[in-house]
C-alpha positions as a printed NumPy array, in Angstrom:
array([[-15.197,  15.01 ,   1.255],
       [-12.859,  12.422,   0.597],
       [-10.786,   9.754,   2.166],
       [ -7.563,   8.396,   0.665],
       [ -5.994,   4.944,   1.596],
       [ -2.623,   3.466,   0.868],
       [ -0.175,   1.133,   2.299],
       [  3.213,   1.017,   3.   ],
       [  5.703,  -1.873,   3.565],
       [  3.95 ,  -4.42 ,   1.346],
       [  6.828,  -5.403,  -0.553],
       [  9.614,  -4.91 ,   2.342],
       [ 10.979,  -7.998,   3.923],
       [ 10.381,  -6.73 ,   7.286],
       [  7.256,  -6.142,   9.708],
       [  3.757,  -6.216,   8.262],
       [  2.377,  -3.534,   6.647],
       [  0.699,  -0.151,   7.198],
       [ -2.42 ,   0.96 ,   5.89 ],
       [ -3.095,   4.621,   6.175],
       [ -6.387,   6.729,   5.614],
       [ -6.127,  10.441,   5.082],
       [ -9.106,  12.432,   4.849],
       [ -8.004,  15.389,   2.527],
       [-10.397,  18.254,   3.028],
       [ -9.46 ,  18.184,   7.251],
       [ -6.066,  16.303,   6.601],
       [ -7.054,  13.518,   9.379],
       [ -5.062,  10.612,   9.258],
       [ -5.006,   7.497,  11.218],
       [ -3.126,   3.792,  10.552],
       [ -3.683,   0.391,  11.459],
       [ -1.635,  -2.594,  10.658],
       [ -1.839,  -5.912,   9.189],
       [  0.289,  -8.18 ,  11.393],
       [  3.45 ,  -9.73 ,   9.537],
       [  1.894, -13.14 ,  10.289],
       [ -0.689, -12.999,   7.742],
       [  2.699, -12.273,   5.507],
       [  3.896, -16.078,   7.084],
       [  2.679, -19.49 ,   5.933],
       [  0.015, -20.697,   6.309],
       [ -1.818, -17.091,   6.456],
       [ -0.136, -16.311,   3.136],
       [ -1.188, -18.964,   0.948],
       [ -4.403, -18.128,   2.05 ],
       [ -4.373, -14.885,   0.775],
       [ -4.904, -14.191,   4.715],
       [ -3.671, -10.558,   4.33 ],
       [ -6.499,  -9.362,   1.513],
       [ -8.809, -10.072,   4.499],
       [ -7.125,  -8.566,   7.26 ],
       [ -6.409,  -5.761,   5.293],
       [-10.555,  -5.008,   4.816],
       [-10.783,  -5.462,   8.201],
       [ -8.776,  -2.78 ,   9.137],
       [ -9.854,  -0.23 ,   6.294],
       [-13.167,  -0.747,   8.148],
       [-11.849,   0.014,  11.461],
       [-10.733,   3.231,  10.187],
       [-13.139,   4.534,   8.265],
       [-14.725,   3.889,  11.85 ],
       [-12.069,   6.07 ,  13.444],
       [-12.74 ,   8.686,  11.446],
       [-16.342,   8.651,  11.399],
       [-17.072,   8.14 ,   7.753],
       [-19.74 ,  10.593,   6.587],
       [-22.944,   9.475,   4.315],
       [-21.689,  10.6  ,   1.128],
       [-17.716,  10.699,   1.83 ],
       [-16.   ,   9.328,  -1.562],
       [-13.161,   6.528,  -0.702],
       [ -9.924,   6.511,  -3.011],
       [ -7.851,   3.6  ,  -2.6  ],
       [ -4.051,   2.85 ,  -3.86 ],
       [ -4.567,   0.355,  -7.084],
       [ -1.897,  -2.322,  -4.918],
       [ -3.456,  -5.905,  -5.002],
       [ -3.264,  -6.338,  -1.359],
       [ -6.641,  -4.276,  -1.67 ],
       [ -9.098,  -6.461,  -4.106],
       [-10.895,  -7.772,  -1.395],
       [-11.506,  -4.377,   0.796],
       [-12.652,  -2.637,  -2.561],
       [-15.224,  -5.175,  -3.237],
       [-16.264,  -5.105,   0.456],
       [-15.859,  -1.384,   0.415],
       [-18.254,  -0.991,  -2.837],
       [-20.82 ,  -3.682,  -1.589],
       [-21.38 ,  -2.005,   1.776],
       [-20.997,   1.926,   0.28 ],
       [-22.066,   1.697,  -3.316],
       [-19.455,   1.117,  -5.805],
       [-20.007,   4.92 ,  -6.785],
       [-18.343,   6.01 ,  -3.835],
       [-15.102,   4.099,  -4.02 ],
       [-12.478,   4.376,  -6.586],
       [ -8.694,   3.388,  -7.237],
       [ -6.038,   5.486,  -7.657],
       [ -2.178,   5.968,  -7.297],
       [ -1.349,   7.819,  -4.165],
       [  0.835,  10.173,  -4.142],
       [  1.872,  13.462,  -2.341],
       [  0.492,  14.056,   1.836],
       [ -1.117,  10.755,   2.209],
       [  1.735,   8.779,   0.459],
       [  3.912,  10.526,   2.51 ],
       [  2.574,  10.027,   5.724],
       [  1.971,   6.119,   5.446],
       [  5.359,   5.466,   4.764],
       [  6.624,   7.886,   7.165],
       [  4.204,   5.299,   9.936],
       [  5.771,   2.361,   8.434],
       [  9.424,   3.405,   8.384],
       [  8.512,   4.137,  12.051],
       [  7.231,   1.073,  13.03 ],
       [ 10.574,  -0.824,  10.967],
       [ 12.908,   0.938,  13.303],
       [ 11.045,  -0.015,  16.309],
       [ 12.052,  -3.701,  15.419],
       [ 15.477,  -1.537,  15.514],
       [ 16.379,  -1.817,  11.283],
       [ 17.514,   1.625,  10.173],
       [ 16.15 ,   1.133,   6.656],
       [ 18.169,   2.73 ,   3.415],
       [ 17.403,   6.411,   2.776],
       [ 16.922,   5.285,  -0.868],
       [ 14.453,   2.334,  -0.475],
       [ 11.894,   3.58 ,  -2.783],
       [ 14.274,   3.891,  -5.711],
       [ 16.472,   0.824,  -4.734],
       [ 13.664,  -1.835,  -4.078],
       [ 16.377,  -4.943,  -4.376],
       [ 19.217,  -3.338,  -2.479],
       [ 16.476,  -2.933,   0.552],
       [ 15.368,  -6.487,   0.163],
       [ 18.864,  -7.404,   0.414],
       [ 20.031,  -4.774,   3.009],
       [ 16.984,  -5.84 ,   5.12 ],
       [ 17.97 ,  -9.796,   4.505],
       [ 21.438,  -8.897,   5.892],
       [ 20.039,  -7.234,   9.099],
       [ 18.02 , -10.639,   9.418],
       [ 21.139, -12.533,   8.966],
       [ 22.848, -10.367,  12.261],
       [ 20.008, -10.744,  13.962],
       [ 17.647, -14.328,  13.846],
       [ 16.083, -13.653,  16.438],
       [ 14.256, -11.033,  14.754],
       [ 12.791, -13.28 ,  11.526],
       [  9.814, -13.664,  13.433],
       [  9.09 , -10.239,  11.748],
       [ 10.054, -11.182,   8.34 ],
       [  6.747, -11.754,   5.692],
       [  8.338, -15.743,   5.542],
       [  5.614, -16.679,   3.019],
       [  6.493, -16.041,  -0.362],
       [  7.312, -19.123,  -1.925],
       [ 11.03 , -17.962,  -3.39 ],
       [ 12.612, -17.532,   0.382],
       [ 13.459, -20.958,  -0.218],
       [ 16.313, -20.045,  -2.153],
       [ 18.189, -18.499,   0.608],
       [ 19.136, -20.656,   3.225],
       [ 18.372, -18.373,   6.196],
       [ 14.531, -18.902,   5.585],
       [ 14.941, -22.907,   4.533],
       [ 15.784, -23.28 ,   7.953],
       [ 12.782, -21.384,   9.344],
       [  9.985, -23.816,   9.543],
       [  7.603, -20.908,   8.791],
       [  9.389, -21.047,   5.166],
       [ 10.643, -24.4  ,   4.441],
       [  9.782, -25.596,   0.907],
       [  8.586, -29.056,   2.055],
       [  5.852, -27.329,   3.291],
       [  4.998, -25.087,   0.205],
       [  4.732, -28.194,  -1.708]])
């Protein structure tokens, strides 16, 4: 048997992101979520996320009961260095693997994420996939209509700066990236 993870909403603007596990011979899936505050300063410098993102790959391999000699395929995304080392130290690193998702698993992750983006109430482009900068930018301009949202922007990477919107966040302001 085999479980696949992935994650959705890494590189989006808004919310944190989704990690999804699919097992593919039952097509189980569950998905937990890495809080867009580990996406914020200081949590980001920190590499916060890569933690938070183990612990929750954890909690559902939990969910779904992981079985002795289950094989674990995870998406090759960076945000998941540190939960493949964990993964391989506590499995054996014959049982864990990295590969580019695609198809049911794919499908469903992003499906959770795009769900939990209009909860915030952003209706995201139908394109995003294809038209990563026009999201970033369509997602920036829903930020812009609505501050009081930015608490559920990922504020921590360092070239926010250059719009003024985030200078004046103190969550983003390059003073304290310095």
């Amino acid at each position: 048997m085999t479980i696949i993870i992935d994650d959705a909403g890494s590189g989006d603007l808004l919310f944190g992101v989704v990690i999804g596990a699919y097992r593919v011979e039952s097509q189980e899936f569950e998905y937990g979520l890495v809080d867009v505050r580990f996406f914020q300063f200081p949590n980001f410098k920190r590499k916060e996320y890569m933690k938070q993102t183990s612990k929750v790959i954890f909690q559902l391999l939990d969910k779904l009961k992981l079985k002795p000699d289950e094989t674990i395929l995870i998406c090759r995304g960076s945000i998941f260095d540190r939960a493949l080392e964990n993964l391989k130290n506590k499995i054996g690193a014959t049982r864990v693997g990295n590969i580019k998702v695609t198809g049911e698993p794919q499908q469903l992750v992003e499906t959770a994420y795009l769900d939990e983006i209009r909860n915030l109430g952003y209706e995201p482009l139908k394109e995003r996939e294809e038209k990563r900068a026009k999201s970033f930018f369509h997602m920036m301009k829903w930020l812009k209509k609505n501050p009081s949202k930015i608490k559920y922007a990922k504020t921590g990477w360092p070239r926010l700066v250059r719009y003024r919107m985030f200078r004046l966040n103190p969550s983003t302001r390059s003073d304290i990236h310095r």
